[in-house]
N, C-alpha and C positions, 0 to 999 in steps of 0.2 A: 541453579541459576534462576532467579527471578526474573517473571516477563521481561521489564524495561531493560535490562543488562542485557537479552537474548534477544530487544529488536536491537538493542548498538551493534552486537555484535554482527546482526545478520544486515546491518544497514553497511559497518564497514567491509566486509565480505562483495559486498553489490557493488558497492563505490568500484571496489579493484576488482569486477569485471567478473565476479560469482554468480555464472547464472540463477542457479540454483539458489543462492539466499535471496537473489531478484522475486524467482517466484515462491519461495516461502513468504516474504514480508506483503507481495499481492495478495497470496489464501489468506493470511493473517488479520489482513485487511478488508480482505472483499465481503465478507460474511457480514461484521459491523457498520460496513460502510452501505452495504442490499441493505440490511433493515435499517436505518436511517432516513437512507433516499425514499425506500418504499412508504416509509409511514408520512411523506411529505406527498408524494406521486400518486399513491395507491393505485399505480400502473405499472405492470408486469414491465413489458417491453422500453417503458420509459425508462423505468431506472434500471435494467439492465444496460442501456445506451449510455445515460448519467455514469456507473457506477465502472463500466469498460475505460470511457474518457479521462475520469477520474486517475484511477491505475494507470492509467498512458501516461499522465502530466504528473504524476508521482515518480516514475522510471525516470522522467526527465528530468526533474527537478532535483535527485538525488547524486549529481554533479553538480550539482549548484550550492551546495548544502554546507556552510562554515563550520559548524561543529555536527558531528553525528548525532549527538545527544539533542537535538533539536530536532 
């Protein structure tokens, strides 16, 4: 199964209340989203605060989400 088909997969899993694909698509995310934040921050603590918030309003907004492919 290639990446993009195995985040739909683990996005609709989350939707219907899988915790567990909840936190695989956070680890999934968190590592690319750290280095992103940090090379704009170049502050440890900042973008771990950025990168925490981030992941919070992704869980949220994944009941919000028309197509899972998006």
């Amino acid at each position: 199964m290639d990446q993009q088909k195995y985040q739909v997969e683990l996005i609709k899993r989350a939707r219907c209340g899988d915790k567990a694909s909840l936190e695989e698509l956070a680890t999934l995310a968190r590592e690319r989203l750290r280095t992103y934040v940090y090379r704009m921050t170049q502050e440890d603590s900042l973008t771990q605060d950025i990168v925490q918030e981030t992941l919070f309003e992704m869980c949220k907004a994944l009941g919000k989400l028309k197509s899972n492919e998006r």
